[in-house]
C-alpha positions as CSV (number, residue, x, y, z in Angstrom):
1,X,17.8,13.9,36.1
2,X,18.7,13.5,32.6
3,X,17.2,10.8,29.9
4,X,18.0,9.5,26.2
5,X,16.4,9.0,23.7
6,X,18.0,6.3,21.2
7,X,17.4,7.1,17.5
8,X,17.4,3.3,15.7
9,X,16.7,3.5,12.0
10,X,17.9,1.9,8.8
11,X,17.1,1.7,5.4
12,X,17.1,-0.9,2.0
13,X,17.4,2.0,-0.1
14,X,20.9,2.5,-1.1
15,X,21.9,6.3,-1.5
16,X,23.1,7.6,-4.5
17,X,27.1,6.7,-5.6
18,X,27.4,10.1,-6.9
19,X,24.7,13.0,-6.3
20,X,24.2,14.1,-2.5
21,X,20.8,13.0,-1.0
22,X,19.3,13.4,2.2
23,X,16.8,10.9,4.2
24,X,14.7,11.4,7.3
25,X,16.7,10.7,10.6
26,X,14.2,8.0,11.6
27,X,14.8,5.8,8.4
28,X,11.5,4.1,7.3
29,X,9.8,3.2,4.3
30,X,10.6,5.5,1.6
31,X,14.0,6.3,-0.7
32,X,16.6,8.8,-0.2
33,X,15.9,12.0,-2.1
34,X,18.0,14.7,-3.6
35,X,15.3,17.1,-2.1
36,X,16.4,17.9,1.2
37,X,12.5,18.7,2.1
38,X,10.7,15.4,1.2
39,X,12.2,14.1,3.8
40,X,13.2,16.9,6.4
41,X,11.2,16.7,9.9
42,X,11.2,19.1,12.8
43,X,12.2,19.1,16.3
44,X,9.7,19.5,18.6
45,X,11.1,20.4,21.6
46,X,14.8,22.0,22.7
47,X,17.7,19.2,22.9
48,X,20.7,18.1,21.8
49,X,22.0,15.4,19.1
50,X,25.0,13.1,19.6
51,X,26.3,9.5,19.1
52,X,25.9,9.2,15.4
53,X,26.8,5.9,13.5
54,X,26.3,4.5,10.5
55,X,26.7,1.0,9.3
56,X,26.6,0.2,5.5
57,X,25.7,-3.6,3.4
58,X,29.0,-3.2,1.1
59,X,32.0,-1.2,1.6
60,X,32.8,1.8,-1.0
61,X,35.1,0.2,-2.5
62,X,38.9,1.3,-2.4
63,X,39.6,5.4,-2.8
64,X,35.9,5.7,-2.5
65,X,33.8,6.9,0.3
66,X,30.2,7.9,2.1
67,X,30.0,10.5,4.2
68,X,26.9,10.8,6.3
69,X,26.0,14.5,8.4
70,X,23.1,15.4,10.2
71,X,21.8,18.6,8.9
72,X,20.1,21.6,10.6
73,X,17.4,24.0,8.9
74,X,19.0,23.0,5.2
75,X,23.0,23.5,6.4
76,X,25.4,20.4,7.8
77,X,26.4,20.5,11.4
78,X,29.7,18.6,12.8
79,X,27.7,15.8,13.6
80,X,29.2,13.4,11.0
81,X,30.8,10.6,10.0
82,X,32.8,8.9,6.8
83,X,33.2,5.8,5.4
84,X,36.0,4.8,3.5
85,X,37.5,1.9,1.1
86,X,37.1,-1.6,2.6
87,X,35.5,-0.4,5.7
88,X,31.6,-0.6,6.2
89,X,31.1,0.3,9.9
90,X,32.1,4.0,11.1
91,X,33.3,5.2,14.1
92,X,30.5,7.0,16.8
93,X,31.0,10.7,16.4
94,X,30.4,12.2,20.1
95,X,30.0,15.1,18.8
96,X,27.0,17.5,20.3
97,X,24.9,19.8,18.1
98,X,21.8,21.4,19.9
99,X,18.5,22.3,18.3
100,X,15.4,24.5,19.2
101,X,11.8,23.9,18.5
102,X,10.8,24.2,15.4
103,X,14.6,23.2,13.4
104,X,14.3,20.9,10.5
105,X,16.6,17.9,10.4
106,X,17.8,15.5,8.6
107,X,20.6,13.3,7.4
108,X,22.7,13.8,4.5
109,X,24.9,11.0,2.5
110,X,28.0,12.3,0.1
111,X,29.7,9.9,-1.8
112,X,33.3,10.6,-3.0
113,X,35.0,9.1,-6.0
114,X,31.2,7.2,-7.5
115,X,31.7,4.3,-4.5
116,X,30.1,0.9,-4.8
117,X,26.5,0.4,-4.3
118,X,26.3,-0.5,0.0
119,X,23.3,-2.4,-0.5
120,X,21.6,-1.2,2.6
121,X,22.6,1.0,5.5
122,X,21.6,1.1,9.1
123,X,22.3,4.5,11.6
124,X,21.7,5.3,14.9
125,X,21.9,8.5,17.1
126,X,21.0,9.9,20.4
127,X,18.7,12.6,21.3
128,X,19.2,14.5,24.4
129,X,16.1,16.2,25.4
130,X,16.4,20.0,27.4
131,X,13.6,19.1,29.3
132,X,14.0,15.5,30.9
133,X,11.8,12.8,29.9
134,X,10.9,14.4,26.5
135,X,10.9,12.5,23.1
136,X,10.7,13.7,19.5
137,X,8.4,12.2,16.7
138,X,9.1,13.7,12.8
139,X,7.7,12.6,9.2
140,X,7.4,13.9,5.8
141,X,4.1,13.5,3.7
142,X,7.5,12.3,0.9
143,X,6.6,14.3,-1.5
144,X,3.0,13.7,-1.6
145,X,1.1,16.7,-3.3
146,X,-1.6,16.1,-0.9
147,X,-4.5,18.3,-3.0
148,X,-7.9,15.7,-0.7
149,X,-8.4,15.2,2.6
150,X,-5.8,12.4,4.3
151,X,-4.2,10.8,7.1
152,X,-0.2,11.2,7.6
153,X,2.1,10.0,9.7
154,X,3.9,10.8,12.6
155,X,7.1,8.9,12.3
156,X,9.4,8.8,9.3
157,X,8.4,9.1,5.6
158,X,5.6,7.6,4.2
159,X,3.0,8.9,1.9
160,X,-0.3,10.4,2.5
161,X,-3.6,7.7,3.1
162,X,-7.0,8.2,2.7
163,X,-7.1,5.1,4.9
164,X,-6.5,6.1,8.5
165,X,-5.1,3.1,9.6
166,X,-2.2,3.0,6.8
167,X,-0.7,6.0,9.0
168,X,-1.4,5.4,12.7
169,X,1.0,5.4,15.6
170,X,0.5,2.6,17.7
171,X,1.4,3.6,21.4
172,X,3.2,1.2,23.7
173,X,3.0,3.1,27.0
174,X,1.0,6.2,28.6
175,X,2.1,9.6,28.0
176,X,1.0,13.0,26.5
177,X,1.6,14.2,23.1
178,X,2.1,18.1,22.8
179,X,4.1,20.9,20.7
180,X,3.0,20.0,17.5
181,X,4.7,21.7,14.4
182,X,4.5,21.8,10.7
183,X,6.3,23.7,7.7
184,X,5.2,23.4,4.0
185,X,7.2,24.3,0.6
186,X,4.2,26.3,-0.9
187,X,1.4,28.8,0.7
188,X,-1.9,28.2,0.2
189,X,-3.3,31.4,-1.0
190,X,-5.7,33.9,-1.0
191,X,-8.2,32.9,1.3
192,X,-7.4,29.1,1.3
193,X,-5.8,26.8,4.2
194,X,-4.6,23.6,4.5
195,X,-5.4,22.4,8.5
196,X,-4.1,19.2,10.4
197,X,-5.5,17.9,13.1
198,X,-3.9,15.4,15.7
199,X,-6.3,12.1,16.0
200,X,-6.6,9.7,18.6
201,X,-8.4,6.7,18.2
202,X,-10.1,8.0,15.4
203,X,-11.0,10.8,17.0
204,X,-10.3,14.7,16.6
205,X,-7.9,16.1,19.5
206,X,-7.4,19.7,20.2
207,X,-3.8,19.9,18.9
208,X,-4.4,21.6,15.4
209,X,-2.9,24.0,13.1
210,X,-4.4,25.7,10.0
211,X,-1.7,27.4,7.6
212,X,-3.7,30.3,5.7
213,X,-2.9,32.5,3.0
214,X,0.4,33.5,2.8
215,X,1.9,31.2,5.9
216,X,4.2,28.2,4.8
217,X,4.3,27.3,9.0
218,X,2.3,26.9,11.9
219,X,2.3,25.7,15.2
220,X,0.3,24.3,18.5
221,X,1.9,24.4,21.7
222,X,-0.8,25.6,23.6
223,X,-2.8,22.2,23.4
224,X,-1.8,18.5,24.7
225,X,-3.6,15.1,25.0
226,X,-2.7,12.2,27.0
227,X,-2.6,8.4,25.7
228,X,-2.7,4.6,27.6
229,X,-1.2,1.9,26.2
230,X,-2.9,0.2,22.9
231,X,-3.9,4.1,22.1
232,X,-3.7,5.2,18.2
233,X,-2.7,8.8,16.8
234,X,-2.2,9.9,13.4
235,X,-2.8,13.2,11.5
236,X,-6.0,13.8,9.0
237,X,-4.7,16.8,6.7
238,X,-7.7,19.1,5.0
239,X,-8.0,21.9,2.7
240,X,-10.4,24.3,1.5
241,X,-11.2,26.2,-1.5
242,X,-8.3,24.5,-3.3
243,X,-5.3,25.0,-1.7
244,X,-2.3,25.8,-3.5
245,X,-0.2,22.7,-4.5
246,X,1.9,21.9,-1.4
247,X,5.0,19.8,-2.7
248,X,6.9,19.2,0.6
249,X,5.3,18.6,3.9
250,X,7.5,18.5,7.0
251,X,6.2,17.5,10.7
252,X,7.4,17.1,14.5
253,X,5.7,16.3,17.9
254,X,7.0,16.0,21.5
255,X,5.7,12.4,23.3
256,X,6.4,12.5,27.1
257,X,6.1,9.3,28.1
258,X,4.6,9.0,32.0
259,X,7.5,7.0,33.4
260,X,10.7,9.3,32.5
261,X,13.8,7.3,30.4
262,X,10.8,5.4,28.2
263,X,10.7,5.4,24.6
264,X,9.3,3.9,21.7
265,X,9.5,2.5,17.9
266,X,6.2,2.4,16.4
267,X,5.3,0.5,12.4
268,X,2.5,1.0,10.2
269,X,1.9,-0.8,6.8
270,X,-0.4,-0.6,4.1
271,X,1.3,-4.1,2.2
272,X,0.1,-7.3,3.9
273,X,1.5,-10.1,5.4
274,X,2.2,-13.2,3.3
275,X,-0.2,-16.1,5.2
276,X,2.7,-18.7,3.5
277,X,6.3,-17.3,4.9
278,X,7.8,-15.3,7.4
279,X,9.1,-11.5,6.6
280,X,10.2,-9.1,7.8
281,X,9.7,-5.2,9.0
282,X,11.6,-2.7,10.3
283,X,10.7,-1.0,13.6
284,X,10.0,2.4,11.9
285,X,6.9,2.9,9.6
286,X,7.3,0.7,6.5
287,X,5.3,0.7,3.3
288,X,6.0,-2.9,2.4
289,X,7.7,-6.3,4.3
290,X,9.8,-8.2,3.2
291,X,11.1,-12.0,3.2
292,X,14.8,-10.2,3.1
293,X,15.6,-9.6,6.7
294,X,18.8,-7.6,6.2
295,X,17.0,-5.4,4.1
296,X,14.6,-4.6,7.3
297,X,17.0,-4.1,10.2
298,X,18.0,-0.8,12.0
299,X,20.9,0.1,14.2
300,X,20.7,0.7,17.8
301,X,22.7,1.0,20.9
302,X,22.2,-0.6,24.5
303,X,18.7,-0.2,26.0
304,X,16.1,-2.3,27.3
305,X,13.2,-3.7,25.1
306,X,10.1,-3.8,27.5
307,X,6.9,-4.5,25.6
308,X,5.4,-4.8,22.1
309,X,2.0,-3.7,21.0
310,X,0.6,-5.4,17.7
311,X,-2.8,-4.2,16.0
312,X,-4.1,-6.1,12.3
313,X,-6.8,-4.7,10.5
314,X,-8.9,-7.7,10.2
315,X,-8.5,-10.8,12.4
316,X,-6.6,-14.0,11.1
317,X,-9.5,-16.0,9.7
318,X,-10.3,-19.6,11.7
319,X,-9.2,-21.4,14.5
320,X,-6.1,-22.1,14.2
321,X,-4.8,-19.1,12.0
322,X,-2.4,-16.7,13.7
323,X,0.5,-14.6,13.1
324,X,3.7,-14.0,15.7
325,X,5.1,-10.9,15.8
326,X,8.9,-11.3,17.2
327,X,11.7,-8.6,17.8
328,X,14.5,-9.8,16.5
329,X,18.4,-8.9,17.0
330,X,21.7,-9.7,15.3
331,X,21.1,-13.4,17.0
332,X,17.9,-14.0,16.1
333,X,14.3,-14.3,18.0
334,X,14.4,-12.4,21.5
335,X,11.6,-13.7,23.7
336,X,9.0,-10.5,22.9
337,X,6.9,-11.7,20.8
338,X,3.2,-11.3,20.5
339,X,0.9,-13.9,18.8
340,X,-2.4,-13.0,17.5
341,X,-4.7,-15.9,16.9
342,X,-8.5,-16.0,14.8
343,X,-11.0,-14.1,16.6
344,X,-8.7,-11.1,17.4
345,X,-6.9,-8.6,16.0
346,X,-4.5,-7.4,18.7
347,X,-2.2,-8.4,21.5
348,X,0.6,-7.5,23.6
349,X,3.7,-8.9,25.4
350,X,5.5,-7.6,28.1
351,X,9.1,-8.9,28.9
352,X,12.5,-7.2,29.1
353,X,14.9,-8.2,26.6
354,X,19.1,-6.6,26.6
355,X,19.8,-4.8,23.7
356,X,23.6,-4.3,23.1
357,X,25.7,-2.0,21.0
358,X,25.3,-2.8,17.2
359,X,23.0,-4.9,17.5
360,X,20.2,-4.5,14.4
361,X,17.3,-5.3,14.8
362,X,14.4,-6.0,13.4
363,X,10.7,-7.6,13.4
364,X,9.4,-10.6,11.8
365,X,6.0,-11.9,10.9
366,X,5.3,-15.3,10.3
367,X,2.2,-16.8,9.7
368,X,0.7,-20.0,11.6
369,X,-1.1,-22.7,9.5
370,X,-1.7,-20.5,6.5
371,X,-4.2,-17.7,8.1
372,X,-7.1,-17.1,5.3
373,X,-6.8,-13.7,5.8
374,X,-3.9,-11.5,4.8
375,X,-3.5,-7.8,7.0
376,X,-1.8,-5.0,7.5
377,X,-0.7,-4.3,10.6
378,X,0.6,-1.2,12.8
379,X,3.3,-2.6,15.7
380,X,5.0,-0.3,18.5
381,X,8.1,-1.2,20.9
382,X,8.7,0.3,24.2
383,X,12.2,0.7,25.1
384,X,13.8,2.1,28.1
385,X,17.3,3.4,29.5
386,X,17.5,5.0,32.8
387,X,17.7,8.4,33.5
388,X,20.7,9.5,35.2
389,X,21.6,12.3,37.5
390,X,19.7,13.1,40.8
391,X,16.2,12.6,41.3
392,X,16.0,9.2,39.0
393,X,12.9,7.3,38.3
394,X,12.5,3.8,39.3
395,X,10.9,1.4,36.8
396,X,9.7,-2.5,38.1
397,X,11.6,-5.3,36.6
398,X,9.0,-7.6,34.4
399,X,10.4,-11.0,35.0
400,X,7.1,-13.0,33.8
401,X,6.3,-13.6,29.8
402,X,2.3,-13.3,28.6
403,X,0.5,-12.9,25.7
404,X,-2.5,-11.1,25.5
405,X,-5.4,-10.8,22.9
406,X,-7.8,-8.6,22.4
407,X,-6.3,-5.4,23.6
408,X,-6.7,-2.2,22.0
């Protein structure tokens, strides 16, 4: 038996017409850097990388070009593609490039000949995992010179919190999270460590590392945890005696979901929703929305959408203030969507919705009867794609729509 998972990721930030910068393969909230290790994360468990596209706003402009490879431990690999002139969608590169545990990645843009701004870009890639039914999770702290205790994420790039909730993973589905792995640009020192614990719900789990002394790595693959759906997880980062300045902070961790071919897209954000007009997210962990939807989207492939967890940090206000939550492709609403009315502050929504090659997608918040309250929010998607090859798994078809509040 074999499974996928589809990488679907996208960016506002345009990268630079004419110095090389590189961007975490999961897209997200931050900005390209030309510090390959702000935004570097590591593979967590043996597998293979394929399928690479890229799709840009603009096109370069004529005699100009991007080119766009994903990079392994700080050196390109053949997985890549170019856009050129009036073009702005590339062809997929089948290409295979395999990684161990423990390789940084990431994905580099080179512009040729200063080409026009492209506005926004969206990508997508598949990960083939060694062991089926494995899936990969890898951040950056972005540069963050973490120096106090904090919360950072999972998924993506965003910077350090000292609010936990900024920086949570919202699961989807039930699983176990395991092999967790960090690299930093800078040692501690004598007699100092920095130490990162995996949370869940709030709570201290036994997957931990401490980096001491001279170490600028660590890892725990001895310990695992399992989650159910509407479980959080996040990682709270401490030093003592005044660790050294850490510039660059690079994570991975393996998810295996329970039911083999699932996997997910999970959101956190420390902006708030407008309680006057709709915006919009991406589907990897955003800093900020945005009433801009192209500016939000992400590529992906075909897959099925199966459910979407939602979680605010404070409920709407008053009966009837609410806020819909609605996964959106290159059409417009699909039918997930989870409304969370006053007197709650989650919900869910099961439902199976087609997604289809090129589509970009995207999720949009929009407020009902001008909620008194503004939140943040933290969103997951469960997706699925059915493992092939003997021995498959078989998943139930959800044919009936719900809402439901309250869950956590």
């Amino acid at each position: 038996m074999a499974t996928v998972q589809r990488i679907f990721a996208g960016t506002a930030d345009n990268p630079s017409p004419t110095t090389t910068q590189y961007y975490n393969i999961f897209g997200g909230g931050t900005l390209w850097s030309a510090a390959e290790c702000d935004v570097a994360g590591i593979v967590s468990t043996p597998g293979t990388f394929k399928n690479l596209k890229v799709i840009l706003g603009a096109e370069p402009g004529s005699g100009n070009s991007y080119a766009f490879t994903i990079r392994k431990n700080g050196a390109a690999t053949n997985l890549s593609v170019t856009i050129s002139g009036t073009d702005t969608e590339s062809t997929t590169d089948t290409d295979e490039v395999s990684f161990a545990a423990g390789d940084l990645i990431s994905i580099e843009s080179v512009p040729t000949s200063s080409p026009d701004a492209c506005l926004r870009l969206y990508w997508t890639l598949d990960f083939v995992p060694t062991t089926s039914g494995e899936t990969i999770f890898n951040s950056s702290s972005d540069g963050a010179n973490v120096v106090t205790e904090r919360y950072v994420p999972l998924i993506s790039c965003s910077p350090s919190d000292a609010t936990e909730f900024y920086n949570t993973m919202y699961c989807p589905t039930a699983g176990t999270f395991k092999n967790f792995y960090i690299k930093i640009n800078a040692a501690p020192g004598a007699s100092k460590t920095r130490t990162y614990t995996v949370y869940k719900n709030g709570s201290p789990t036994t997957i931990t590392i401490t980096i001491a002394n001279s170490e600028t790595s660590g890892s725990d693959t001895a310990h695992s945890f399992t989650v159910a759906a509407g479980d959080r997880v996040t990682v709270y980062h401490t030093i003592a005696s005044t660790a050294a300045t850490a510039i660059c902070q690079n994570y991975g961790i393996c998810f295996v979901p329970s039911n083999a071919g699932e996997f997910f897209t999970a959101t956190s954000s420390d902006d708030v929703t407008s309680k006057l007009t709709t915006e919009y997210c991406p589907l990897i962990c955003s800093e900020t929305t945005y009433d801009i939807e192209a500016e939000q989207r992400c590529l992906a492939m075909s897959a099925t959408a199966k459910k979407m967890y939602v979680n605010l940090s404070a409920d709407p206000g008053t009966n009837p203030d609410a806020y819909t939550f609605t996964l959106r492709n290159t059409s417009g609403d699909t039918s997930l969507a989870v409304t969370i009315v006053a007197d709650n502050t989650s919900g869910s929504d099961t439902h199976d919705v087609t997604i289809n090659d090129n589509d970009l997608l995207s999720l949009s918040i929009a407020p009902i009867s001008s909620p008194a309250t503004a939140v943040s929010f933290q969103s997951a998607i469960l997706f699925y794609i059915a493992p092939t090859g003997g021995g498959g798994v078989t998943i139930p078809v959800f044919v009936h729509h719900y809402t439901q509040q309250g869950v956590m």
